[in-house]
VEXPA-984858 format. One line per 4 residues: their letters; for each residue x, y, z of C-alpha. Coordinates in pm, whole numbers. Layout:
a = X Y Z | ...;
END
This chain:
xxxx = -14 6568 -3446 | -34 6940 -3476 | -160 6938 -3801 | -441 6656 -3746;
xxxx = -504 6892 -3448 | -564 7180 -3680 | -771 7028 -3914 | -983 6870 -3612;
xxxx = -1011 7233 -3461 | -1116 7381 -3830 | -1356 7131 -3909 | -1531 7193 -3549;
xxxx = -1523 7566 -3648 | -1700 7519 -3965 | -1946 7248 -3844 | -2040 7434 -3548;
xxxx = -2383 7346 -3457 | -2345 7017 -3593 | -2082 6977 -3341 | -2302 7118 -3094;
xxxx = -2541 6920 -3147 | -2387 6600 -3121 | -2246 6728 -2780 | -2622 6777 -2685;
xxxx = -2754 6424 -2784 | -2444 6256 -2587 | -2510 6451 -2271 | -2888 6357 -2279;
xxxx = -2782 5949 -2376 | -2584 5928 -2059 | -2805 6117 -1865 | -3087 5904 -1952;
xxxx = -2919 5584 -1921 | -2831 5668 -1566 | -3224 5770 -1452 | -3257 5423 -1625;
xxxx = -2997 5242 -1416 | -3055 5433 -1115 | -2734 5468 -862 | -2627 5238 -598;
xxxx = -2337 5254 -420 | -2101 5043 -176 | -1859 5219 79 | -1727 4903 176;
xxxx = -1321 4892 161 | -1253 4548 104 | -939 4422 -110 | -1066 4035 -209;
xxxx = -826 3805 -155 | -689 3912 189 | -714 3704 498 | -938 3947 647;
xxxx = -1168 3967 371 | -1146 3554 269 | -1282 3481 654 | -1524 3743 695;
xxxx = -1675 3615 342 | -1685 3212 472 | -1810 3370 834 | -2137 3555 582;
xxxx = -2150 3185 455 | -2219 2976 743 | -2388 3260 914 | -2532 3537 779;
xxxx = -2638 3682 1059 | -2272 3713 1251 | -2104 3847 941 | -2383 4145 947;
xxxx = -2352 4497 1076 | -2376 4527 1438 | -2494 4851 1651 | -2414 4963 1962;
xxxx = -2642 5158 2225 | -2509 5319 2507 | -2751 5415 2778 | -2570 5653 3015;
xxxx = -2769 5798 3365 | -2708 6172 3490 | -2430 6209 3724 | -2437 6040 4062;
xxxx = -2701 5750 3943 | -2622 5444 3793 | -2804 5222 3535 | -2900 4958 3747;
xxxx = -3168 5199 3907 | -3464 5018 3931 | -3682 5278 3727 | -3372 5324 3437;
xxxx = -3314 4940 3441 | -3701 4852 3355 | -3656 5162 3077 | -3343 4985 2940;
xxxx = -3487 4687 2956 | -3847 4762 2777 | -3578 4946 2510 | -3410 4599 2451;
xxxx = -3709 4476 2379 | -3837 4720 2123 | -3525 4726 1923 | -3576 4355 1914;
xxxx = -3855 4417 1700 | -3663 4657 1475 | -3669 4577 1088 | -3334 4340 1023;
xxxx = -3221 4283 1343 | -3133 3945 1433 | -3049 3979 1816 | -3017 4254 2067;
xxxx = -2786 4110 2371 | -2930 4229 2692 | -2602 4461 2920 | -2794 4309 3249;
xxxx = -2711 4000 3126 | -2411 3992 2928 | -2230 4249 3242 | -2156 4536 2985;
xxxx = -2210 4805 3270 | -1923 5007 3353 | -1722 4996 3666 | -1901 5308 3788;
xxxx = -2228 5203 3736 | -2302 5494 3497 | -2358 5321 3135 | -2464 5014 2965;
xxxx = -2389 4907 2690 | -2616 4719 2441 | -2504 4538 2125 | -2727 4507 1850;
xxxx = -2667 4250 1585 | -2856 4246 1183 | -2901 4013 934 | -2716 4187 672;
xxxx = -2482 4411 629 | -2520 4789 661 | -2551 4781 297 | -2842 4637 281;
xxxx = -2978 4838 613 | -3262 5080 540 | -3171 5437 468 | -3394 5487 800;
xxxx = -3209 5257 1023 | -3035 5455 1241 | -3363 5652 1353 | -3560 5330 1373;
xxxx = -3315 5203 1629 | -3333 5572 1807 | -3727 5525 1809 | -3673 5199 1964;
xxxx = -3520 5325 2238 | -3703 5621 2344 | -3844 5445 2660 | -3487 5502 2814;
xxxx = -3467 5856 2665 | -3814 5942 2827 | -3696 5776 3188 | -3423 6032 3173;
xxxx = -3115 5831 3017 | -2891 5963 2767 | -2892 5741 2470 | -2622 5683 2216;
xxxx = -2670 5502 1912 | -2403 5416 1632 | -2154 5149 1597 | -1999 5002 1241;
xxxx = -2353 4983 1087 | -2428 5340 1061 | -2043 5441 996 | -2001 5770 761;
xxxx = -1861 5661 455 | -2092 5828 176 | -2000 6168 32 | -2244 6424 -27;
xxxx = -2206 6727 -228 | -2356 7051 -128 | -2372 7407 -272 | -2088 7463 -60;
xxxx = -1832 7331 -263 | -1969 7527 -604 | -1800 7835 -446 | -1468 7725 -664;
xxxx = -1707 7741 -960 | -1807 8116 -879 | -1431 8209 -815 | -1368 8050 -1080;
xxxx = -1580 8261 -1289 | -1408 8539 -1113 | -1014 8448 -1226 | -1151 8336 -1604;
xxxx = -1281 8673 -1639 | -974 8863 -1499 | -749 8621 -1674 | -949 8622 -2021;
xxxx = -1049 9008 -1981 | -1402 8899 -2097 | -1679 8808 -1961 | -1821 8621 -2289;
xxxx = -1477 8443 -2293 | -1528 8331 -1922 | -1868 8195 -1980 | -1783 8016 -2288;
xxxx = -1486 7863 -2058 | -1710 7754 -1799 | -1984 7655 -2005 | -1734 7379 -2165;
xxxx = -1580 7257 -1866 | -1942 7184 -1705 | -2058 7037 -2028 | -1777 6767 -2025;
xxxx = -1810 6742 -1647 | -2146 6634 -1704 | -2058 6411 -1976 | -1746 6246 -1808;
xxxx = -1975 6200 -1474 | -2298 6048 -1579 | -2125 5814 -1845 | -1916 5726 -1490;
xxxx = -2228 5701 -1321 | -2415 5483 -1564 | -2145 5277 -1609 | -2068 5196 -1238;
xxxx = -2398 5094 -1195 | -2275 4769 -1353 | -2019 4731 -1083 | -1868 4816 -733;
xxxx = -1933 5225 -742 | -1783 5392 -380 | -1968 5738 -329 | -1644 5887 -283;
xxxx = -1566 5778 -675 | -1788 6075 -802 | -1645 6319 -590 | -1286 6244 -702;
xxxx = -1459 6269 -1063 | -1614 6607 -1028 | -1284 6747 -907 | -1070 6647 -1155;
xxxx = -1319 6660 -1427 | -1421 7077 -1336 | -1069 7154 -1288 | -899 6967 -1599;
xxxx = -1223 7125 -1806 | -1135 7457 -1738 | -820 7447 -1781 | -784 7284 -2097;
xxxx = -1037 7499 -2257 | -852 7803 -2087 | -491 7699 -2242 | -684 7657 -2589;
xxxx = -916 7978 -2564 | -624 8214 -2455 | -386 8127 -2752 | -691 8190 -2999;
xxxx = -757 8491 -2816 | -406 8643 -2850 | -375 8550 -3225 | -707 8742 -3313;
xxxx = -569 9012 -3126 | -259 8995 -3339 | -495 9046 -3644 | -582 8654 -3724;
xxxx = -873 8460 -3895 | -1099 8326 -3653 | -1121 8041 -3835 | -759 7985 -3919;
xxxx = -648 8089 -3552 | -917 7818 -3434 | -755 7551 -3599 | -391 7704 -3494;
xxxx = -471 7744 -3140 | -607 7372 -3119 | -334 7298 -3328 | -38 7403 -3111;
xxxx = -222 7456 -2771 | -466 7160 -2871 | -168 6935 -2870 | -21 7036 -2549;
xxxx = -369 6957 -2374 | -352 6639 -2579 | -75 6507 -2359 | -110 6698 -2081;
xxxx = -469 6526 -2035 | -234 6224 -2150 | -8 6231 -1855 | -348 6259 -1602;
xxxx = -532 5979 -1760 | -249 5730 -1716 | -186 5864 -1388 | -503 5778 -1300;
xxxx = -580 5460 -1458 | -230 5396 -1301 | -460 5356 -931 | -564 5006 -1164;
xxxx = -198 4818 -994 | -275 4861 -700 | -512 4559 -709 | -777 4742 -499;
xxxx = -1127 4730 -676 | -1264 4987 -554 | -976 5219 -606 | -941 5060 -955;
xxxx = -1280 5172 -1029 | -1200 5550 -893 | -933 5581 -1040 | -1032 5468 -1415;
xxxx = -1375 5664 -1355 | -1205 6002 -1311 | -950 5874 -1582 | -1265 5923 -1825;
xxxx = -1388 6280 -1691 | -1027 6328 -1812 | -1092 6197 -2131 | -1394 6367 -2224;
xxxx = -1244 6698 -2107 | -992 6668 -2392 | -1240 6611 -2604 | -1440 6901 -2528;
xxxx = -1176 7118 -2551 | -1082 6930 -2901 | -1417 6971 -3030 | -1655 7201 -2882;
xxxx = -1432 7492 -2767 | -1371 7571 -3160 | -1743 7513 -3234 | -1808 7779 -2978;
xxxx = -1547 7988 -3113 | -1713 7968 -3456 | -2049 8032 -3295 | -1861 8380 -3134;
xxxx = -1691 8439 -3447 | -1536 8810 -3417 | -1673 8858 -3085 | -1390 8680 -2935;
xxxx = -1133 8968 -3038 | -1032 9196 -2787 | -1157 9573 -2830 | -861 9770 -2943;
xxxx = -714 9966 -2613 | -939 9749 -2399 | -759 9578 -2068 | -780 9217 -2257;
xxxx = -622 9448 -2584 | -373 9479 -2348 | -359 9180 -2185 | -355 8976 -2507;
xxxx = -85 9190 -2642 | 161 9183 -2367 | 133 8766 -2406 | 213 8835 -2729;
xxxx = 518 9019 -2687 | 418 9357 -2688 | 547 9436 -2377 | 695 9343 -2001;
xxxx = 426 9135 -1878 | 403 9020 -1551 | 497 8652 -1645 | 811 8824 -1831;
xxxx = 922 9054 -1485 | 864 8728 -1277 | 1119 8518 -1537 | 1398 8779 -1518;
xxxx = 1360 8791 -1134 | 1346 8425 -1073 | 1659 8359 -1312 | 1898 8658 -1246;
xxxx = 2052 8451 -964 | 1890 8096 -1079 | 2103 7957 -786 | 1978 8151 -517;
xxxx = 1626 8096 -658 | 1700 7692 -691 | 1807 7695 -353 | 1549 7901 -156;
xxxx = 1264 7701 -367 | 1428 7378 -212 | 1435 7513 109 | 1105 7633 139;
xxxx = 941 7283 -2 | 1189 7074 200 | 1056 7264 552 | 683 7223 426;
xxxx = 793 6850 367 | 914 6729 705 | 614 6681 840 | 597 6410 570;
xxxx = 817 6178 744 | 559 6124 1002 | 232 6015 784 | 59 5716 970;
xxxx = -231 5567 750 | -577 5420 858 | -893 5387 724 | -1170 5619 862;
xxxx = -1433 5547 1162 | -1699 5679 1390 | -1409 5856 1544 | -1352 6079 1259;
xxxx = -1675 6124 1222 | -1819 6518 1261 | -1886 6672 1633 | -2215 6617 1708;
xxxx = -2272 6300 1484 | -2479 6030 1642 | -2200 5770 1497 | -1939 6028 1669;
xxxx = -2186 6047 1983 | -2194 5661 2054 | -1780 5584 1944 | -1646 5864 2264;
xxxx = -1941 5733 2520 | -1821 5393 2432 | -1394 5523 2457 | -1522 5677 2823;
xxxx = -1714 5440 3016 | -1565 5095 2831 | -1236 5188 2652 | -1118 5211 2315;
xxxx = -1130 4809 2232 | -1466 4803 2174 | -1518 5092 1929 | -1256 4842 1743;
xxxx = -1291 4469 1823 | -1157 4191 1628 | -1325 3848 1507 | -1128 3548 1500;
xxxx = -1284 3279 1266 | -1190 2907 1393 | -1354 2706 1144 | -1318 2309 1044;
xxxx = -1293 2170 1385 | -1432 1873 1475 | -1809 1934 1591 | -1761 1690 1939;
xxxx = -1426 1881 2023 | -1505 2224 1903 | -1612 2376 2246 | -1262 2224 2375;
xxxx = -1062 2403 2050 | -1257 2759 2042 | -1151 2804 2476 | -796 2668 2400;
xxxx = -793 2996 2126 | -992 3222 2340 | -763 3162 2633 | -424 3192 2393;
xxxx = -541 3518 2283 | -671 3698 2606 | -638 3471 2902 | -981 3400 3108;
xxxx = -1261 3647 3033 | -1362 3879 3270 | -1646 4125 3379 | -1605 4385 3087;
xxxx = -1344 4563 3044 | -1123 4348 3312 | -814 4208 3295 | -674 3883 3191;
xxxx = -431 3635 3336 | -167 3516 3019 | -295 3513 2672 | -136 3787 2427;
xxxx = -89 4202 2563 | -321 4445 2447 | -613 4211 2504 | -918 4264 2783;
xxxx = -1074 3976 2673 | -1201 3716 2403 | -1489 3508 2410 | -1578 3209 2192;
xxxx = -1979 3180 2048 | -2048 2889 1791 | -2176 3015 1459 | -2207 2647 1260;
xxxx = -2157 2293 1335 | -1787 2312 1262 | -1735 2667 1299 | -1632 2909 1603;
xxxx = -1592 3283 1631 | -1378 3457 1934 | -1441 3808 1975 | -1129 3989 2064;
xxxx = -1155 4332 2259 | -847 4455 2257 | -716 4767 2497 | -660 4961 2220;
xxxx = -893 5204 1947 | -884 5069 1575 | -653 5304 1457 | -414 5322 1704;
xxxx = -47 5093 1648 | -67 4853 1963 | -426 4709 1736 | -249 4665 1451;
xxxx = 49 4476 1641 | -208 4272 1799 | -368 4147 1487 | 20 4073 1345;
xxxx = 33 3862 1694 | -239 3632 1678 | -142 3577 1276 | 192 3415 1407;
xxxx = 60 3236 1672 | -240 3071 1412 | -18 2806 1296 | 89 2700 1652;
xxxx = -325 2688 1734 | -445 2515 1449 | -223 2204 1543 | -363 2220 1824;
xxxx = -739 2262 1741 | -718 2086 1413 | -919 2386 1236 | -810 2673 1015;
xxxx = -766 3017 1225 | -822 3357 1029 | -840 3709 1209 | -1115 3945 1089;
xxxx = -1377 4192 1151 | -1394 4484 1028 | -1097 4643 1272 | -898 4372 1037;
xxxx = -996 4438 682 | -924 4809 788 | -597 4706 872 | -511 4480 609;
xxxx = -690 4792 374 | -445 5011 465 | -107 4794 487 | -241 4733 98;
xxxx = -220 5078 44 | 73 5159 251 | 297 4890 52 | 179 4924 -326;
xxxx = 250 5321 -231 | 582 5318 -394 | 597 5078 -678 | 265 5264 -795;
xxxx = 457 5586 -761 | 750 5438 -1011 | 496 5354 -1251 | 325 5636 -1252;
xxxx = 643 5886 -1305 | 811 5650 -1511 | 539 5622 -1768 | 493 5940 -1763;
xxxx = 887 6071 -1795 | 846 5867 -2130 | 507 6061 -2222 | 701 6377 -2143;
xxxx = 1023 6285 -2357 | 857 6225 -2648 | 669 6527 -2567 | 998 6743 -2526;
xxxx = 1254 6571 -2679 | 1474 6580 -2452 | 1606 6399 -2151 | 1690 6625 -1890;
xxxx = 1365 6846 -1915 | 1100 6539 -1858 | 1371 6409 -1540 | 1402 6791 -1392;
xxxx = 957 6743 -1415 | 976 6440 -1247 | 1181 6537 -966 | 986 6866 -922;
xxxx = 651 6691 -910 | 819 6463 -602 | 901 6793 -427 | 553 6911 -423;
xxxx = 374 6614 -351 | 610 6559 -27 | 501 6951 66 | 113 6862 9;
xxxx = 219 6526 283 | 351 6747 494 | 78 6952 525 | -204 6734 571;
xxxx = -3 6523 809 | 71 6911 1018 | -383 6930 981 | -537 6599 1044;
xxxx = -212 6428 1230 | -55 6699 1438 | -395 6948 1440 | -231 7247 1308;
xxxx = -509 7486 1191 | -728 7224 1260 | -1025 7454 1324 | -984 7676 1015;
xxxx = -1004 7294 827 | -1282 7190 983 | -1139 6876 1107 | -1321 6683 1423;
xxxx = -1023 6496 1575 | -655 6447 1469 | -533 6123 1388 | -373 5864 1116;
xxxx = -443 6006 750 | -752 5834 539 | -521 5504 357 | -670 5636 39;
xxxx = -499 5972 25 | -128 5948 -77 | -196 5698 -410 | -536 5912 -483;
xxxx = -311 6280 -420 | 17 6117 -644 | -206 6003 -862 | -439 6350 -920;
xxxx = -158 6580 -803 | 83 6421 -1052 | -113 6478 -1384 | -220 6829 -1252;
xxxx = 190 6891 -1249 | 232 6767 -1580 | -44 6961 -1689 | 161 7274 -1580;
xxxx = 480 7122 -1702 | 355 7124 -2056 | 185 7434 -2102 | 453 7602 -1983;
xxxx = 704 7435 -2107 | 595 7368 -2451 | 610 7726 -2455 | 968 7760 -2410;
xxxx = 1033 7464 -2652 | 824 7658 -2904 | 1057 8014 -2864 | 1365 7757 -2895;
xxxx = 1278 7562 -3219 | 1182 7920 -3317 | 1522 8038 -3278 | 1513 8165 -2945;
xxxx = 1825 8124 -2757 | 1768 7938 -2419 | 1732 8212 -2193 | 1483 8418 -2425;
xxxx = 1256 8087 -2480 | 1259 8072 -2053 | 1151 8423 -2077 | 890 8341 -2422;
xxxx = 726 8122 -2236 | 660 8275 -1965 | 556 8549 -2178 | 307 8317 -2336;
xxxx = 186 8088 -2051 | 221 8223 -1672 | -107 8393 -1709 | -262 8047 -1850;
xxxx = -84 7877 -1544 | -177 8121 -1277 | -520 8136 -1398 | -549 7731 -1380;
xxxx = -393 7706 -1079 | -583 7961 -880 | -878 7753 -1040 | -771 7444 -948;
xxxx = -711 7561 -580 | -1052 7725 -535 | -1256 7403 -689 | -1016 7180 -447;
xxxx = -1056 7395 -123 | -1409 7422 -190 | -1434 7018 -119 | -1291 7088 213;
xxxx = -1655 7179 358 | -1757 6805 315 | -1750 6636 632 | -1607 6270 501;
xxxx = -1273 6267 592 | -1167 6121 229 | -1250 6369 47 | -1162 6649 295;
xxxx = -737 6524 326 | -755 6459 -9 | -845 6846 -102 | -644 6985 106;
xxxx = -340 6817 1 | -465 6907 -379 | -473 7258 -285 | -154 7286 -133;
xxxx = -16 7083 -410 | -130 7305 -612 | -6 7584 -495 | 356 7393 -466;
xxxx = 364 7318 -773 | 206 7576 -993 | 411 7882 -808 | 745 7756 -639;
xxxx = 793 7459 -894 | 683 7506 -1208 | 678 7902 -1254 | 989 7970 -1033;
xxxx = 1182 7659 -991 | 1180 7545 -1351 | 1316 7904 -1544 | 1585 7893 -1305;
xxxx = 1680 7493 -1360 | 1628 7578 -1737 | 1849 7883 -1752 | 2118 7673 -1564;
xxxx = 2117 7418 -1785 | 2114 7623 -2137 | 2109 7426 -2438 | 2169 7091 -2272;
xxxx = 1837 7101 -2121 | 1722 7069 -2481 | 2008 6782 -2523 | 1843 6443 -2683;
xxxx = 2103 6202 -2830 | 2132 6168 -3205 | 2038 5822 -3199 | 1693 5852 -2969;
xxxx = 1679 6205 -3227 | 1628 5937 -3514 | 1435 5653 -3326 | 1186 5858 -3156;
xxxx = 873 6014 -3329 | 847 6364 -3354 | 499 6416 -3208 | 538 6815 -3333;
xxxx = 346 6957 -2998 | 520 7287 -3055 | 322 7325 -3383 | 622 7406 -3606;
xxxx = 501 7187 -3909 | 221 7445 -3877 | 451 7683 -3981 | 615 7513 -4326;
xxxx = 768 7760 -4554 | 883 8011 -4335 | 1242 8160 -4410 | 1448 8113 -4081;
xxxx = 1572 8431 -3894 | 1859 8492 -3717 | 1894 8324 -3392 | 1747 8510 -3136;
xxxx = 1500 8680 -3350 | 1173 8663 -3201 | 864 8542 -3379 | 600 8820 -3481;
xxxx = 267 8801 -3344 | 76 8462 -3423 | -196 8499 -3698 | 0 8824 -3878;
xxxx = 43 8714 -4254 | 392 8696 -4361 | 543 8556 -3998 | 904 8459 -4031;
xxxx = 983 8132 -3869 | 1265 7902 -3808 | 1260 7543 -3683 | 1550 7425 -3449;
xxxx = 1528 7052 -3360 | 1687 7004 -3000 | 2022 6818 -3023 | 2087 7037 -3327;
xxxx = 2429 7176 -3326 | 2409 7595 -3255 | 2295 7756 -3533 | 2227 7441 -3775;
xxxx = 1868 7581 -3818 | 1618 7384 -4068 | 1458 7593 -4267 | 1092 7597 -4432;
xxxx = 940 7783 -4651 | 696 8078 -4598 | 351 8050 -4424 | 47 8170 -4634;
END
């Protein structure tokens, strides 16, 4: 591969603008096709096939109108008067009538009539019912319904309006989160030592951003596309981008510095650091794509969408970081006694670098290090053992929100049921007994309605009431308040409840039952998620520990990778369950109310948080390999890589962490768990795992971490990441000699295959 790599990286050198160019007309294609296609998006989470999601689509089948999104208005009188004033009730009641007349809505129900006052007299509460769902609504909707009801505003009333059909789900992006770009800028040009270098970083990484996200855009347009997909795109897509192009730019860097071609050190550094981005982009992608078995579409479709940002990153960094490098010629060499002179020389072995002082620290007492490392990540971790999942509501929604407004008057002056109530669909009964079947259901579930909220006599706990309403001829809906929110346990026991008692009531109604709502698919959502959390997790580390050992080859190094990557990724649980479950630091977050974590973020964070480790794991690693095919004995090639690649790994992760903290000033609770547990992933994994907790497991080891049996030596393809046909020729050194600077004529190199016996080097002949 390294030598296809090199050729690929050559060719792009000496075909520059052609190269360019071609870059150029693909960014305008996709951009045009998606001003052609224009964006839509659905923030529905729905899993087809469920029992929630089967009944609510037969309940949008016999009537549209009671499968559509439903308001709430909550008209609340200062303290010390109540609602049923006359002058407040005739200003309620002329408010009904105007939102009656509001675009889409099919019925207002009247809280004179239907008793939704509270016990203190204080608030009413008015439910508003559309046609369709709040898909469909107008982008206006929520304003038309707050004109409607001014007439209660003007009489003095405070007025609430939200409910399910204006819920928070879409995700915009604001400058705000392009302050990781600008620190970014700031680490690539410390890092690089040059400005020029930094902007050609960044200027690749937004080009194949903007590739990978408007060929996701225009795609999507042909199917299911959540807002939240894009966001999860841009993330991975600016991070990956400047990272890969920072892993290939650094090694061309330090071989012009050590007196290289520019051409020949193009094709080199895509060669040997090409390939390592090769499978390190490998490892994200199937990650990602690996979101496909869960069975949820609209994961699916996130998943495989930032799966392609992935994609075209690699290929950026393939293709038009060595055209660039062409373009820059001798202007990418570091000024003799400049800092990046200096820099580029101490990666190159001319001296103690900071990566080297770190390696002989972390593995003079690799035990001690091993077990502090542990300790620290297991501490972070325990938090982890309390993670309760849930979709998001109005309740997460941001202080201040209308949505957030409406869902705590509603929890104060009615309860928490009805920010969360349930649907039970009794359909196929017999149309002259069906009145008979819906109250034998209604009173099995909550007992004998009563004045709202109330209290029922039998009938199932954790229910106020439920009331039957015909929707069709053969066809029945009981709404269920329970006592509880939609998020809290007791509601999801209660749905589990009136599952098992289903078969017992439709032998006795002679219909089919099936609990749903939207309190329901959330449920059923996130038991989904909850369940498929696991086996996804196997698939995703096991296909990658094969990536990795025919990566390595070896058997030990792509397990001891694994196993790391489950350390940090229980840390980064730990810590958002400590934020958004427990409300530590809560206001430095930004986060409006603790509760269960978003459904979406463990699978999304193993997913993302997994290739980003792997990503790490191979450019350092593939580092150390390099020193010990070289030679190197297995201590020096710990210390040769580090040597080599902690400055590429700091650099990324510090990147990574900025671009992922910046996402934490978005509102939508998706996006803002899943960033934080990036960024503390990150962190995790980049410092304490891979840069400290690896050297030391590696020096441990010695050569058996390098062990790969003789027959897998023979069946397995050597994939050559390390570069070392690159180097045919050479005559091989001693072991232990150290490999001159790359890109000085007449280097002396060595090839040591691991599983080798000691010292049974294969040698090549010199390099031109």
């Amino acid at each position: 591969m390294s030598t296809l790599l090199q050729r690929l990286g050559r060719a792009s050198f000496r075909n520059r603008w052609t190269v360019v160019g071609i870059w150029v007309l693909v960014l305008a294609g996709v951009v045009a096709a998606v001003l052609l296609r224009g964006l839509s998006f659905d923030d529905r989470f729905t899993i087809p096939g469920s029992e929630s999601q089967q009944a609510l689509d037969r309940l949008a089948e016999v009537s549209p109108a009671a499968a559509g999104a439903s308001a709430q208005v909550v008209f609340v009188a200062p303290d010390g008067q109540s609602v049923t004033d006359p002058a407040f009730a005739a200003a309620i009641t002329q408010s009904i009538t105007a939102m009656g007349q509001v675009a889409d809505v099919g019925a207002v129900l009247d809280p004179f009539q239907t008793r939704a006052v509270s016990p203190d007299g204080r608030a009413a509460l008015a439910n508003v019912q559309y046609d369709v769902d709040n898909t469909r609504l107008a982008d206006d909707a929520l304003q038309q319904m707050q004109d409607a009801a001014a007439p209660a505003a003007d009489a003095g009333l405070t007025v609430d309006v939200g409910g399910n059909a204006f819920q928070l789900t879409s995700v915009t992006v604001g400058p705000l989160e392009f302050i990781g770009v600008a620190v970014a800028v700031l680490v690539l040009a410390v890092a690089l030592g040059s400005l020029l270098a930094a902007g050609m970083n960044l200027l690749t990484a937004l080009v194949g951003v903007a590739v990978g996200l408007a060929g996701f855009l225009a795609v999507g347009s042909f199917t299911t596309l959540s807002s939240s997909a894009p966001t999860l795109a841009l993330m991975i897509g600016l991070a990956v981008g400047i990272d890969y192009t920072l892993f290939i730019l650094t090694r061309h860097r330090t071989q012009l510095a050590a007196g290289g071609d520019p051409e020949e050190s193009a094709g080199r550094a895509v060669g040997t650091a090409g390939s390592a981005v090769v499978f390190a982009g490998l490892t994200v992608v199937v990650a990602l794509a690996g979101l496909s078995v869960v069975g949820v579409p609209f994961l699916t479709v996130m998943g495989l969408g930032a799966a392609g940002t992935v994609v075209v990153a690699v290929a950026v960094a393939l293709t038009l970081v060595p055209a660039l490098m062409g373009l820059a010629g001798e202007r990418l060499t570091p000024r003799p006694g400049s800092r990046a002179a200096r820099l580029e020389a101490a990666s190159a072995g001319g001296g103690r670098s900071l990566g080297v002082r770190w390696a002989a620290l972390v593995t003079a007492k690799p035990w001690l290090t091993v077990l502090v490392v542990l300790a620290g990540l297991l501490v972070v971790a325990l938090p982890a053992a309390k993670l309760e999942l849930a979709l998001p509501d109005n309740g997460t929604a941001a202080e201040g929100s209308a949505q957030r407004e409406t869902y705590d008057a509603v929890d104060e002056f009615f309860g928490p049921g009805l920010n969360g109530p349930l649907v039970v669909l009794l359909d196929g009964v017999d149309p002259a007994t069906g009145q008979d079947a819906a109250n034998t259901v209604a009173a099995a579930i909550g007992g004998t309605p009563g004045l709202l909220p109330g209290s029922t006599t039998g009938g199932l706990d954790d229910v106020l009431y439920a009331a039957p309403q015909q929707v069709g001829d053969t066809t029945w809906i009981i709404q269920v308040i329970p006592g509880s929110g939609p998020q809290d346990e007791a509601t999801r026991t209660l749905v589990g409840d009136i599952r098992d008692l289903a078969p017992q009531l439709e032998q006795q109604t002679g219909g089919t039952l099936a609990v749903t709502g939207l309190t329901a698919v959330a449920i059923d959502v996130s038991s989904t998620l909850g369940a498929a959390l696991l086996p996804f997790g196997l698939v995703v580390v096991g296909l990658s520990v094969v990536l990795l050992l025919l990566v390595f080859r070896s058997v030990l190094v792509p397990v001891k990778a694994a196993l790391g990557f489950v350390l940090s990724v229980v840390a980064a649980f730990g810590a958002v369950v400590a934020v958004f479950q427990w409300g530590w630091l809560i206001d430095l977050v930004g986060v409006s109310s603790t509760g269960p974590v978003v459904s979406l973020m463990p699978i999304i964070l193993i997913a993302v948080l997994f290739g980003l480790a792997m990503d790490y794991e191979v450019f350092l690693v593939s580092r150390m390999r390099e020193a010990y095919v070289h030679g190197a004995s297995p201590r020096e090639a710990v210390v040769e890589g580090m040597r080599h690649a902690a400055r590429v790994v700091t650099a990324a992760a510090l990147i990574m962490f900025s671009v992922f903290a910046s996402f934490l000033t978005i509102d939508e609770p998706v996006v803002k768990s899943i960033a934080l547990g990036l960024a503390v992933g990150v962190l995790a994994d980049a410092f304490l795992v891979r840069m400290t907790l690896v050297p030391a497991v590696l020096v441990l080891l010695g050569r058996s971490a390098w062990w790969l049996p003789r027959w897998a030596e023979k069946v397995l393809p050597d994939l050559d990441v390390e570069g070392a046909k690159l180097d045919a020729g050479a005559v091989p050194p001693p072991r232990g000699a150290h490999e001159a600077p790359e890109g000085q004529p007449g280097t002396l190199t060595a090839v040591v295959h691991p599983g080798d016996r000691p010292g049974a080097h294969e040698a090549q002949g010199s390099r031109p």
